[in-house]
gemmi code that builds the backbone of each chain (N, CA, C; Angstrom):
import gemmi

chains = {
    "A": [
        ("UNK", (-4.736, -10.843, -14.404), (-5.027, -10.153, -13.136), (-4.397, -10.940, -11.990)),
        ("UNK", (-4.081, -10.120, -11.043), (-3.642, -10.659, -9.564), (-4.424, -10.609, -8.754)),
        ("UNK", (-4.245, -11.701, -7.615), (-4.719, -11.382, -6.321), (-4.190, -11.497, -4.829)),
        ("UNK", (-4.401, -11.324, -4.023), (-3.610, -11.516, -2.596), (-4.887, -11.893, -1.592)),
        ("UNK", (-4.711, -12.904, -1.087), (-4.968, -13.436, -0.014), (-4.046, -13.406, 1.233)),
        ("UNK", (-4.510, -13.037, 2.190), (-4.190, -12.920, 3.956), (-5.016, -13.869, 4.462)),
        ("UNK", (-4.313, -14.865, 4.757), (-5.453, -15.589, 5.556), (-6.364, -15.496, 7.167)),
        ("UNK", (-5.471, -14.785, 8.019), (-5.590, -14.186, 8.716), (-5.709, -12.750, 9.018)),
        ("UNK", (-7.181, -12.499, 9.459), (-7.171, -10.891, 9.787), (-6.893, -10.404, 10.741)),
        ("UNK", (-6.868, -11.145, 12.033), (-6.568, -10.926, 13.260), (-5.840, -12.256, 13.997)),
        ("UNK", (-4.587, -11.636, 14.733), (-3.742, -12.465, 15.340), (-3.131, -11.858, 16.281)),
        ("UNK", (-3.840, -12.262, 17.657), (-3.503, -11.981, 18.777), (-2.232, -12.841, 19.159)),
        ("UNK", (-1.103, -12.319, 19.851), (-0.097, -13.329, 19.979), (0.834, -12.430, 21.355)),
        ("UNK", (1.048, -13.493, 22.450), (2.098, -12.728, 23.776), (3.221, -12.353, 23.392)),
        ("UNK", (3.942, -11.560, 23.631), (5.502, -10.281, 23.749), (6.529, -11.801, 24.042)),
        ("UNK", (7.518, -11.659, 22.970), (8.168, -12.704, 22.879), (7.576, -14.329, 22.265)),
        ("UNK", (6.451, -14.401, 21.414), (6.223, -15.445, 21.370), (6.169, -15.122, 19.687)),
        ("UNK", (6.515, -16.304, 19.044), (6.795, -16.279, 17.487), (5.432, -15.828, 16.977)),
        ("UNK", (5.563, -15.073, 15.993), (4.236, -15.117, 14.818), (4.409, -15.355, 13.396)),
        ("UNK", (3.420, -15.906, 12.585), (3.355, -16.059, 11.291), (2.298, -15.677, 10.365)),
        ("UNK", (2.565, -15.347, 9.557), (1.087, -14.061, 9.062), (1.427, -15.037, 7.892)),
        ("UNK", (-0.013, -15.153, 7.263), (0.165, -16.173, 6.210), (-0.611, -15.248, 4.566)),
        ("UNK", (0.439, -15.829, 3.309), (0.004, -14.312, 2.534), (-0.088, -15.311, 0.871)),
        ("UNK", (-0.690, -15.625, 0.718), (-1.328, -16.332, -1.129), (-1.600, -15.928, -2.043)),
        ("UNK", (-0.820, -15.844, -3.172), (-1.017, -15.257, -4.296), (-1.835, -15.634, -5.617)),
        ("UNK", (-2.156, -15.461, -6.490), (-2.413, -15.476, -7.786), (-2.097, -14.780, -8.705)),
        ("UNK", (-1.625, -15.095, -9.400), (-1.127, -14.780, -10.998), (-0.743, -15.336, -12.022)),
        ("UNK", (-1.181, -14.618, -12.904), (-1.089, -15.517, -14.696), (0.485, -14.966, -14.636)),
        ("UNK", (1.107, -14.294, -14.129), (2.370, -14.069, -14.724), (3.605, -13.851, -13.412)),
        ("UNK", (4.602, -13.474, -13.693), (5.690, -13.828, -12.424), (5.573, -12.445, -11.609)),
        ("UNK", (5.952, -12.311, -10.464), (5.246, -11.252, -9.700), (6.517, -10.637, -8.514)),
        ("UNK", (6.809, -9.375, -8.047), (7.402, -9.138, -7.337), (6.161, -9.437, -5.877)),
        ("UNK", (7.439, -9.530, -4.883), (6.518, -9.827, -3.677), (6.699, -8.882, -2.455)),
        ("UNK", (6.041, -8.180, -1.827), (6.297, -7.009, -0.780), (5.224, -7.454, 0.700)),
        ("UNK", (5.759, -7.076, 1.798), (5.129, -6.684, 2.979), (5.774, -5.318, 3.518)),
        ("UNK", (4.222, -4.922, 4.015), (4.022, -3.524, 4.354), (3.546, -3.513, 6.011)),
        ("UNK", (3.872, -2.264, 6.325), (3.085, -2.158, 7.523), (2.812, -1.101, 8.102)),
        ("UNK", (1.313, -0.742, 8.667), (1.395, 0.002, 8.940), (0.581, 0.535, 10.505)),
        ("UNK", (1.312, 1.308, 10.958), (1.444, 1.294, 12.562), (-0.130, 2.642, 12.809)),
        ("UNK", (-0.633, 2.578, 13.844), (-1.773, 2.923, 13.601), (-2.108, 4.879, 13.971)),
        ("UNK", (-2.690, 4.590, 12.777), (-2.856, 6.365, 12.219), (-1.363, 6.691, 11.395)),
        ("UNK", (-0.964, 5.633, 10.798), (0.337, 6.237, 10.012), (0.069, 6.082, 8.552)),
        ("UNK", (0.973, 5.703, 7.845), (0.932, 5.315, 6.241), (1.545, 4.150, 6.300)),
        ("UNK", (1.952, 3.375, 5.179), (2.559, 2.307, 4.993), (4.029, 2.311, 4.933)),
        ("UNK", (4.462, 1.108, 5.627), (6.027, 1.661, 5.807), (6.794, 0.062, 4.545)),
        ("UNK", (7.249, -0.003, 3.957), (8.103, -1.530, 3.571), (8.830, -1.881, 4.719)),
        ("UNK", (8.403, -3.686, 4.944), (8.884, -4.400, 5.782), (10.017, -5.221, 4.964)),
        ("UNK", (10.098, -5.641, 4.059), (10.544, -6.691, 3.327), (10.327, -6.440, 1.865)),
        ("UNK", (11.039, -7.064, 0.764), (10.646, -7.350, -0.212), (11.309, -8.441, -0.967)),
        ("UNK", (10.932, -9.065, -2.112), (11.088, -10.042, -2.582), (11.087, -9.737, -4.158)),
        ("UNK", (11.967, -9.503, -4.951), (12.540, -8.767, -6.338), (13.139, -10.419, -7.168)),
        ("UNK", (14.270, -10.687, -6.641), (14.641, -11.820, -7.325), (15.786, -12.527, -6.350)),
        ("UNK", (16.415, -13.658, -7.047), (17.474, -14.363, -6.001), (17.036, -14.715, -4.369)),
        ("UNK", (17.738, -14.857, -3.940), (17.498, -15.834, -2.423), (15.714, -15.697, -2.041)),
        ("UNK", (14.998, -16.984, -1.762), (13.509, -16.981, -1.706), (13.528, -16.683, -0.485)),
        ("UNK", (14.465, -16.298, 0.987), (14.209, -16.265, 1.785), (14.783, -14.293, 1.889)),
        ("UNK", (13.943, -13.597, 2.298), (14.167, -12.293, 2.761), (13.892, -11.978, 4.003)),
        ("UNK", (15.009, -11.289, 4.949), (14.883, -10.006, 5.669), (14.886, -9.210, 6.392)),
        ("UNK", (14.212, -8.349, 7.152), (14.063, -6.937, 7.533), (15.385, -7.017, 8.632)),
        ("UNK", (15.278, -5.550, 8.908), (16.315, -5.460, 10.109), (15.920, -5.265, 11.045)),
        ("UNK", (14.444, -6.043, 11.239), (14.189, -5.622, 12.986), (13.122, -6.773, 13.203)),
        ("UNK", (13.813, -7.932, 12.159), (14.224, -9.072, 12.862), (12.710, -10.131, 12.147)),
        ("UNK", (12.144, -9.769, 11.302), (11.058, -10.294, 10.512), (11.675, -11.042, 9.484)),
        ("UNK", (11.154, -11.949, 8.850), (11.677, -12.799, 7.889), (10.613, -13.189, 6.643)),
        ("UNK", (10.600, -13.310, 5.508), (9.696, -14.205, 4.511), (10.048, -14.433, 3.634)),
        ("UNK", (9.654, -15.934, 3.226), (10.362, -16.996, 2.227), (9.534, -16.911, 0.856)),
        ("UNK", (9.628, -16.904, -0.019), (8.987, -16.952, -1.285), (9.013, -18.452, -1.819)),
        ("UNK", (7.682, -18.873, -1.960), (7.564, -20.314, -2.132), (6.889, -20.167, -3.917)),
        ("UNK", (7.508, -20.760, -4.529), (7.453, -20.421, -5.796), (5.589, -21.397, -5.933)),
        ("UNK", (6.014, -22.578, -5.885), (5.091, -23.574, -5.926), (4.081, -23.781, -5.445)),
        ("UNK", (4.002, -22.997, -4.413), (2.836, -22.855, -3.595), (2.504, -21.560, -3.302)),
        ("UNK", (2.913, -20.440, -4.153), (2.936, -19.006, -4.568), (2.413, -18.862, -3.236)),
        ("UNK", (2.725, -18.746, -2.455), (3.004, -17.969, -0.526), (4.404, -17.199, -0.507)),
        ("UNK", (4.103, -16.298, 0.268), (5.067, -15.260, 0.967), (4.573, -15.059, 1.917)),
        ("UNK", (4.948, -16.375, 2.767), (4.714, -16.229, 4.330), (5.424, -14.723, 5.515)),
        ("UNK", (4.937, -14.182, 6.080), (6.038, -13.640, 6.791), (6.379, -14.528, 8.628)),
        ("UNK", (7.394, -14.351, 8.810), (7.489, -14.798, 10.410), (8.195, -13.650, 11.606)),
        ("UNK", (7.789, -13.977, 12.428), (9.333, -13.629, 13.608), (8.916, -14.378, 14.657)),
        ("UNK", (10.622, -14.574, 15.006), (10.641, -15.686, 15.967), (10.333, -15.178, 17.909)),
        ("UNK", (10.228, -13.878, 17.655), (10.104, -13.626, 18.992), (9.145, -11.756, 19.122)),
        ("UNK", (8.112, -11.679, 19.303), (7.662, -10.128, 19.001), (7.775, -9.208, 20.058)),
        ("UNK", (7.639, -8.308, 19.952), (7.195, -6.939, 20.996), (6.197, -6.101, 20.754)),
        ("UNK", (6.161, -5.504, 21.657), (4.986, -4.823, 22.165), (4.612, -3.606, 20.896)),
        ("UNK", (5.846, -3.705, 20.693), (6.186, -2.304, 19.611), (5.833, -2.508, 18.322)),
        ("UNK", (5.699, -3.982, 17.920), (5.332, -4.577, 16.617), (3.634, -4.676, 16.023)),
        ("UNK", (3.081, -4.294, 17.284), (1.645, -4.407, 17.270), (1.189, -3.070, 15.988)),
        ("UNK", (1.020, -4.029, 14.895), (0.344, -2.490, 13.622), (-0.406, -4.419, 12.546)),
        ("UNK", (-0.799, -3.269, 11.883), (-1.709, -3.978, 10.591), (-0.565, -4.469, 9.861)),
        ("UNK", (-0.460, -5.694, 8.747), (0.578, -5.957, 8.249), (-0.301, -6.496, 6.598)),
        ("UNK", (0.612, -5.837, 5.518), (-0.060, -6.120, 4.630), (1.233, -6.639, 3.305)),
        ("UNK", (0.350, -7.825, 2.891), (1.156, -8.659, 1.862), (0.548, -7.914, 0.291)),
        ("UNK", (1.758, -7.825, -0.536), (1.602, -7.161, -1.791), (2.332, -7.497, -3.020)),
        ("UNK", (1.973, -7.449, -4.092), (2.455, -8.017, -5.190), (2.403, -7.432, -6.266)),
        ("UNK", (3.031, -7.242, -7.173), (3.049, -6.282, -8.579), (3.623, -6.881, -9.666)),
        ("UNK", (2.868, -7.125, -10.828), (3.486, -7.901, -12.014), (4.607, -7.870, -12.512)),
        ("UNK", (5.928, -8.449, -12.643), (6.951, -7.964, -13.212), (6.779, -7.953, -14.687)),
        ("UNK", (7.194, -6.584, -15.621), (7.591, -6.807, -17.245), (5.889, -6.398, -17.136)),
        ("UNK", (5.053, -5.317, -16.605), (3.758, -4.797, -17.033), (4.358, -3.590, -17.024)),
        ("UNK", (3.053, -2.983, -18.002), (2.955, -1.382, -17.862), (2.359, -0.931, -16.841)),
        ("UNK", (3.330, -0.591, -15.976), (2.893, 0.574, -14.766), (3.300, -0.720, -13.548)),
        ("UNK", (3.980, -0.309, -12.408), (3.792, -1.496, -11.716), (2.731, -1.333, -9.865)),
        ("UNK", (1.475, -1.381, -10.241), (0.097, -0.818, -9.009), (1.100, -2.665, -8.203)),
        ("UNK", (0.297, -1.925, -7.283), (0.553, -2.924, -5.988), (-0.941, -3.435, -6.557)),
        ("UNK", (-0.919, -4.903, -5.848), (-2.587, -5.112, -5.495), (-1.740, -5.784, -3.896)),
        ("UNK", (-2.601, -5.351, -2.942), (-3.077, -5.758, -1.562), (-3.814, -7.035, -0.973)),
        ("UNK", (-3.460, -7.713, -0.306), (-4.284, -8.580, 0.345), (-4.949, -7.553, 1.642)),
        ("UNK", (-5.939, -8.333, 2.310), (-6.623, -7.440, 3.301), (-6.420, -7.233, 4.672)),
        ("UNK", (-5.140, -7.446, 5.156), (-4.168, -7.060, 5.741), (-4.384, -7.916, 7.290)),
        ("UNK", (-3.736, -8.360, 7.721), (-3.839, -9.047, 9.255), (-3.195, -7.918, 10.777)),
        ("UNK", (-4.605, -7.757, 11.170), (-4.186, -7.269, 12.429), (-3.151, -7.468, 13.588)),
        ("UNK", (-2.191, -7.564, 13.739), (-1.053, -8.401, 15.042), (-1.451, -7.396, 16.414)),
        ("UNK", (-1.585, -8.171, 17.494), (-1.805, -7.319, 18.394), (-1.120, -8.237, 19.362)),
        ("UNK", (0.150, -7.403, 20.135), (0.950, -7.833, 21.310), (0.779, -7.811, 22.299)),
        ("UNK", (0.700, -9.056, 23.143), (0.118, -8.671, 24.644), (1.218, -8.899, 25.404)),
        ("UNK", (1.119, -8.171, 26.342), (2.118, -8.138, 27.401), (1.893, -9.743, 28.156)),
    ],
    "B": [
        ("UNK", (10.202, 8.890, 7.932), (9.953, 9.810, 6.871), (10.159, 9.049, 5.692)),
        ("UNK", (8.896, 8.972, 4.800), (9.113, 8.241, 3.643), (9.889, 9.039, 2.862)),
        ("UNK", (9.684, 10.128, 2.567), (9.899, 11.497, 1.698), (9.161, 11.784, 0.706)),
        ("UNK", (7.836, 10.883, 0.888), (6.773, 11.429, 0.376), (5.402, 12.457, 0.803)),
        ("UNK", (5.058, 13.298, 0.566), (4.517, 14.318, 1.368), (3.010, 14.885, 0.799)),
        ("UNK", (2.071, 14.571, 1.308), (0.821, 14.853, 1.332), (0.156, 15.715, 2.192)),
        ("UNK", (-0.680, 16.309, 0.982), (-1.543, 17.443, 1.732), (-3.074, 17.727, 0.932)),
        ("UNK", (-3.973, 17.468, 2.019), (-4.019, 18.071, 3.428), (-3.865, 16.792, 4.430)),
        ("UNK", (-3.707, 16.735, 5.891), (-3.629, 15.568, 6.515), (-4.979, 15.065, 6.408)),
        ("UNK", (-6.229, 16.368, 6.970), (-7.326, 15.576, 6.892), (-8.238, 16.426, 6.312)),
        ("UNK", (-9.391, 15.944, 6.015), (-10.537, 16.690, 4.532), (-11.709, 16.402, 5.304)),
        ("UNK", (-12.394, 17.640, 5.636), (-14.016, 17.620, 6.039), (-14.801, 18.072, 4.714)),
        ("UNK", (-16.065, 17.639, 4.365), (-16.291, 18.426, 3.608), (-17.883, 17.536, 3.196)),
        ("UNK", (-18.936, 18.220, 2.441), (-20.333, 17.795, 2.578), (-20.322, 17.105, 1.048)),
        ("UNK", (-21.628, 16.277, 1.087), (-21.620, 15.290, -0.286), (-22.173, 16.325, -1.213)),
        ("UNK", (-21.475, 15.865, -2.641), (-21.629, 17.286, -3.666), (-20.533, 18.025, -3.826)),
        ("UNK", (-19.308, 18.180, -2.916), (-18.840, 19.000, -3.117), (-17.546, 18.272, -3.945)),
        ("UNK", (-16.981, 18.879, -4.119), (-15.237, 18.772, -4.990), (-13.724, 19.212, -3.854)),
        ("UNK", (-12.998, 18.327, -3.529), (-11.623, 17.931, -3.175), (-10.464, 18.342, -4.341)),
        ("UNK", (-9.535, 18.356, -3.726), (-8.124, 18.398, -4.454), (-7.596, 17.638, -3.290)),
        ("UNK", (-6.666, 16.521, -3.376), (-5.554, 16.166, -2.558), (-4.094, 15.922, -3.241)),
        ("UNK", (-3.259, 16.549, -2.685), (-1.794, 16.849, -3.250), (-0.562, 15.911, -2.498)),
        ("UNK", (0.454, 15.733, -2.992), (1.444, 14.590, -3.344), (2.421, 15.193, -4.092)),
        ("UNK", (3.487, 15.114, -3.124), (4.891, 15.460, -4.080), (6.288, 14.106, -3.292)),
        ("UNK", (6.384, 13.891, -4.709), (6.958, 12.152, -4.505), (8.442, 12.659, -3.980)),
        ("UNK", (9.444, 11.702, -3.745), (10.702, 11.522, -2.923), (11.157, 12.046, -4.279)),
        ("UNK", (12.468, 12.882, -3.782), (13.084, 13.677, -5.008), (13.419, 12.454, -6.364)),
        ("UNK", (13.726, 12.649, -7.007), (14.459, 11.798, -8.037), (13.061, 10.536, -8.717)),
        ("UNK", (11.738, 10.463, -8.232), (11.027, 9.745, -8.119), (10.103, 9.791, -9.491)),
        ("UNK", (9.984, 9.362, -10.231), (9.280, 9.496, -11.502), (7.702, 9.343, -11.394)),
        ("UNK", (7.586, 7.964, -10.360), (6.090, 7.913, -10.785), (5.481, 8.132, -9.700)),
        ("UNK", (4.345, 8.285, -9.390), (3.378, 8.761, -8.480), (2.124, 7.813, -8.358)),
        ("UNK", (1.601, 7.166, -7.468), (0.431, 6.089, -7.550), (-0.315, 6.977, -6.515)),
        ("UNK", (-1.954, 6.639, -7.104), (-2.737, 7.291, -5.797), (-3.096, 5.754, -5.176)),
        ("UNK", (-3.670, 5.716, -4.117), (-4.670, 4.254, -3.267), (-5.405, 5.162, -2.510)),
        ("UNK", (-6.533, 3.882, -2.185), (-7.906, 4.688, -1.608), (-8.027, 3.080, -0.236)),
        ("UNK", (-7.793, 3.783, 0.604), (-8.209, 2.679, 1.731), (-9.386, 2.642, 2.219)),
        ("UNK", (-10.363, 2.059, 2.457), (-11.163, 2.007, 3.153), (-11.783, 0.661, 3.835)),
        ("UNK", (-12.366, 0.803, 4.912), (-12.744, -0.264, 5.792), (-13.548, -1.377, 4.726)),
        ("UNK", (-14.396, -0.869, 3.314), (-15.194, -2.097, 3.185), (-14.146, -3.143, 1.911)),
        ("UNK", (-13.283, -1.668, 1.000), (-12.816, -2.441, 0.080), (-10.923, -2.337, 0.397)),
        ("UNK", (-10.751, -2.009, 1.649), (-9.423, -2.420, 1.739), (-8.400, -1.580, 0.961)),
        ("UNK", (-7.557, -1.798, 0.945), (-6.448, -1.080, -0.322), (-6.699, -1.299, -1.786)),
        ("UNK", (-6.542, -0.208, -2.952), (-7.664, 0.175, -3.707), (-6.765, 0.763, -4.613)),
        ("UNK", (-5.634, 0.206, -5.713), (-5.049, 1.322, -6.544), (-6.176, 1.806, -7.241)),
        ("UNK", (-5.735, 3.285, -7.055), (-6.301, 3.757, -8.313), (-6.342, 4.328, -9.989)),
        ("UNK", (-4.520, 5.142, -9.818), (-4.194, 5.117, -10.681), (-2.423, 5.756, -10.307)),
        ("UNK", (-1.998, 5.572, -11.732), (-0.421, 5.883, -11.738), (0.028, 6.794, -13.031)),
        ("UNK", (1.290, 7.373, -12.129), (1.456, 8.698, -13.348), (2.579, 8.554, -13.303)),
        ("UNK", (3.428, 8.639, -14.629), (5.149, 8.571, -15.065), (5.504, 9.631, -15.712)),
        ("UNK", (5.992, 10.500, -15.063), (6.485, 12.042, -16.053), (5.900, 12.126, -16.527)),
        ("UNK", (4.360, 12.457, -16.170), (3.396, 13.308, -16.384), (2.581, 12.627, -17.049)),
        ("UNK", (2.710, 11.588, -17.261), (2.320, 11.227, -18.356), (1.305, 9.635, -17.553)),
        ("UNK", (-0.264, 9.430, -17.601), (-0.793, 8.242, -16.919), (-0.300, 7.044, -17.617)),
        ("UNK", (-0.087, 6.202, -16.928), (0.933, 4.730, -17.460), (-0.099, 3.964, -16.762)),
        ("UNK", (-0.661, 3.893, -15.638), (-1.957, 2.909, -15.279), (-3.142, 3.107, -14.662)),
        ("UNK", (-3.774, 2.537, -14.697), (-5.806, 2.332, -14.103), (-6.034, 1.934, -13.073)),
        ("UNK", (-6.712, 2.261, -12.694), (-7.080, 0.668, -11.387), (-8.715, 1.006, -11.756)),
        ("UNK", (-9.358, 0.910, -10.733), (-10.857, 0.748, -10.741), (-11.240, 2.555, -9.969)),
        ("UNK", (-10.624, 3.030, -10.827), (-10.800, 4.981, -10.571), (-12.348, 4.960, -10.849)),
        ("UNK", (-13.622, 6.004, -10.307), (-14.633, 6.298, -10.524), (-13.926, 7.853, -11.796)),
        ("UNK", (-15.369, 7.542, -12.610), (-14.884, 8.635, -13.554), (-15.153, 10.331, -12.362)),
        ("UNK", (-15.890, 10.009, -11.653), (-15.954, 11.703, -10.721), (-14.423, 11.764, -10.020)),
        ("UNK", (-13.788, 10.753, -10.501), (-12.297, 11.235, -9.790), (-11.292, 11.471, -11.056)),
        ("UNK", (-10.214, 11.983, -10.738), (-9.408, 12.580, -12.041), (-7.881, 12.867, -11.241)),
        ("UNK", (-6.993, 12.528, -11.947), (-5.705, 12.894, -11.589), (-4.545, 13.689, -12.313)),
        ("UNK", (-3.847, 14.300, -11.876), (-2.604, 14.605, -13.057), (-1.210, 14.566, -12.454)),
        ("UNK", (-0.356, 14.873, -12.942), (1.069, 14.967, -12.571), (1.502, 15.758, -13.157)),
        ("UNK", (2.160, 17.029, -12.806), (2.701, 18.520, -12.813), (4.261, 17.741, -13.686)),
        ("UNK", (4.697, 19.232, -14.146), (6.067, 19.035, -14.437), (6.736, 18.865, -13.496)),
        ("UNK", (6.742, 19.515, -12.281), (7.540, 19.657, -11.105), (7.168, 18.105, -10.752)),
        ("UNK", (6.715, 17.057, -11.088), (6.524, 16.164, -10.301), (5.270, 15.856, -9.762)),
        ("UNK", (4.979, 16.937, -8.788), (3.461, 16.808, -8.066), (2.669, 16.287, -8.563)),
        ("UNK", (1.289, 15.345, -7.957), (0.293, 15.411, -8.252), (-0.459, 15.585, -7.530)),
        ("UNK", (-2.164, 15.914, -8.095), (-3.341, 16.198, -7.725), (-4.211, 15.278, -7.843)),
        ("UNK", (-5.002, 14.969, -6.920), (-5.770, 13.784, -7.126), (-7.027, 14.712, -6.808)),
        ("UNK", (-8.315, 14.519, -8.117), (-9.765, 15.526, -7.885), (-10.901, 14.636, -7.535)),
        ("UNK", (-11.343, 14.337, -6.532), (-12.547, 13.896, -6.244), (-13.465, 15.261, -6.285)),
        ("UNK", (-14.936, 14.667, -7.032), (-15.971, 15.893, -7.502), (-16.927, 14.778, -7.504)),
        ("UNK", (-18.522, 15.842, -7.115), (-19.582, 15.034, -6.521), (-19.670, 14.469, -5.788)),
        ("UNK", (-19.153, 14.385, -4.247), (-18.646, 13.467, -3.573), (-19.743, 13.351, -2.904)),
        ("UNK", (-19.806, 11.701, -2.118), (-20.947, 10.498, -1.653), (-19.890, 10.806, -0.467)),
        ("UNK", (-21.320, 10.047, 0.880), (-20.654, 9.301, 2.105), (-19.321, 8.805, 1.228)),
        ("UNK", (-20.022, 7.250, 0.742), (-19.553, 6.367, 0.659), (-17.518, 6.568, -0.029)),
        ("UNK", (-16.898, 7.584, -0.418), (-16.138, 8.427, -0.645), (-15.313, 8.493, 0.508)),
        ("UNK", (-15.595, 8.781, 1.274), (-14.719, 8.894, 2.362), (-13.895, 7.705, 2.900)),
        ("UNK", (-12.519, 8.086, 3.288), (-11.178, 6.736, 2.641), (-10.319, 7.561, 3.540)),
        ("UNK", (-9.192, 6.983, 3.478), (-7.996, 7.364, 3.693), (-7.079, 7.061, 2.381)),
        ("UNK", (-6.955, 8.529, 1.749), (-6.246, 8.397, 0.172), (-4.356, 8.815, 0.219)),
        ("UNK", (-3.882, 7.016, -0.302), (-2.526, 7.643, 0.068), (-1.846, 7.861, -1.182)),
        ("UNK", (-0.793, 8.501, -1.355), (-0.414, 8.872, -2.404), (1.386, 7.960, -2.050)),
        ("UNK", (2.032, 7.271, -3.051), (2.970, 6.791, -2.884), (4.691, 6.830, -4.769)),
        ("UNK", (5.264, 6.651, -3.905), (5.981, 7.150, -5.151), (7.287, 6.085, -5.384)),
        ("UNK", (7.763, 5.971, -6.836), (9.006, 4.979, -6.992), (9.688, 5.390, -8.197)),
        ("UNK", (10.899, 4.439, -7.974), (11.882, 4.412, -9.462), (10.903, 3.086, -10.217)),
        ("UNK", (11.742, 3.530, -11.271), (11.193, 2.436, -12.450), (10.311, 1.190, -11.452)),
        ("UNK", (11.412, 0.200, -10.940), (11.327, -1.115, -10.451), (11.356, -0.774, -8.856)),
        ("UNK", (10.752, -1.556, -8.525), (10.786, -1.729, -6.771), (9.904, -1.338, -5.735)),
        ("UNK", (10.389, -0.743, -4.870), (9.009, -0.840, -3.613), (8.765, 0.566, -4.266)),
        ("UNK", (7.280, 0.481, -3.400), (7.052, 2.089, -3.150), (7.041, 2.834, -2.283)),
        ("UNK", (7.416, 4.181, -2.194), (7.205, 4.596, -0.858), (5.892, 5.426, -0.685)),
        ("UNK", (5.518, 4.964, 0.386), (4.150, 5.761, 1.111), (3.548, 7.519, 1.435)),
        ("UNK", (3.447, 7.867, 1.131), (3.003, 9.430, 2.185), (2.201, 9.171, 3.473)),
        ("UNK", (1.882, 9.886, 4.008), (0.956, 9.630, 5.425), (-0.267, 9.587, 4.516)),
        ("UNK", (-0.867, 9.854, 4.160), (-2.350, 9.703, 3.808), (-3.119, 11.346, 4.149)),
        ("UNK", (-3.968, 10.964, 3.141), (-5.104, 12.370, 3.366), (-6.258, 11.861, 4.063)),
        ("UNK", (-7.168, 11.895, 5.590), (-8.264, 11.017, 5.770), (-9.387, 11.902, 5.189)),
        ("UNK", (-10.143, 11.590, 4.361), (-11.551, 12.008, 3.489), (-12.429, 12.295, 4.683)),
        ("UNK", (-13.387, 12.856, 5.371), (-14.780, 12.401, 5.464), (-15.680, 13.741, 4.975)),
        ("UNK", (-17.004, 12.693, 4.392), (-17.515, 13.415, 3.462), (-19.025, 13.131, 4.621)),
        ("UNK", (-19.743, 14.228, 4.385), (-20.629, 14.147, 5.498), (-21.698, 14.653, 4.740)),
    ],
}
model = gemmi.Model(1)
for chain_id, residues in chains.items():
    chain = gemmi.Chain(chain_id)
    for i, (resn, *xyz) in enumerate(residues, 1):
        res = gemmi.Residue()
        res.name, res.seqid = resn, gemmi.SeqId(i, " ")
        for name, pos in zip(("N", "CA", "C"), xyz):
            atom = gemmi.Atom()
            atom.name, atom.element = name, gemmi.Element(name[0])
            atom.pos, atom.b_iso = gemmi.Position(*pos), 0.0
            res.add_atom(atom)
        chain.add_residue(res)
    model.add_chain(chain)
structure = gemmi.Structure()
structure.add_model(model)
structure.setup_entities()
């Protein structure tokens, strides 16, 4: 079995100032790694993902997360936010080489941008 | 637009009664996953369907039931329904390997 830890549920942070959402895994076996997000009253959108090769991934609107084998984290960052970035953000993981591949969820960290 | 598409957006309906919520995955898309969000237990697989055929579990209540059509579609049946039932149920879809994509969600409330 897997699990996901968010260590943070809420993270208030000012327009232009870096954030880091912090995301911990468990598993008996090797695991794909995903962040999601989702903006409020929507569905889940993919921010990133993490499949195989380079531990560092991503997005095109300027988010980043490193896959730390050893310390099974998939941190996410950005170095500068907006106003526009303010949604729920959720870290996810799915067994590689199982039957069927379910997400399991951590419990997602609130980001909220202040002007 | 994920190109996954759910219906209905939102579900009123009294405890006791029986739901259908529908899901038709991004063309070319084999499998179909339902999730059940809610405020106490968070994101919630429940189960997964591969050409029709169920390939995984999660922690489904037996008053819920799913299938997957030839055309693809599925139906997700909540029956007997509690407060406690009421979620935001999303339905999401993929190839073999990789992300999934999302639908907007169906919001439940069961009154």
């Amino acid at each position: 079995a897997q699990s996901v830890t968010q260590l943070d549920s809420q993270v208030p942070v000012f327009e232009e100032a870096p954030v880091e959402l912090r995301c911990n895994y468990s598993s008996s076996v090797s695991v794909y790694l995903f962040w999601y997000v989702q903006y409020p009253n929507q569905g889940l959108q993919l921010l990133l993902k993490y499949l195989s090769g380079s531990t560092l991934v991503e997005s095109i609107n300027g988010f980043e997360a490193e896959f730390n084998k050893s310390q099974t984290s998939f941190h996410l960052r950005k170095p500068s936010v907006h106003i526009s970035d303010t949604a729920e953000y959720f870290c996810a993981v799915s067994m590689i080489k199982a039957a069927g591949n379910k997400l399991t969820f951590g419990g997602g960290t609130r980001v909220l941008v202040k002007p | 637009d994920s190109g996954v598409t759910q219906t209905p957006k939102h579900l009123i309906t009294a405890t006791g009664q029986r739901v259908t919520l529908r899901c038709s995955p991004r063309s070319g898309d084999l499998s179909v996953y339902w999730y059940q969000q809610s405020l106490d237990q968070g994101l919630q697989f429940l189960i997964q369907y591969y050409n029709g055929e169920e390939r995984a579990k999660g922690n489904i209540l037996e008053r819920f039931s799913a299938q997957q059509f030839p055309d693809l579609h599925s139906e997700l049946n909540l029956s007997s329904l509690e407060l406690g039932d009421s979620a935001l149920y999303f339905c999401a879809s993929s190839v073999e390997i990789g992300e999934q994509f999302f639908g907007p969600g169906t919001r439940l409330t069961v009154l």
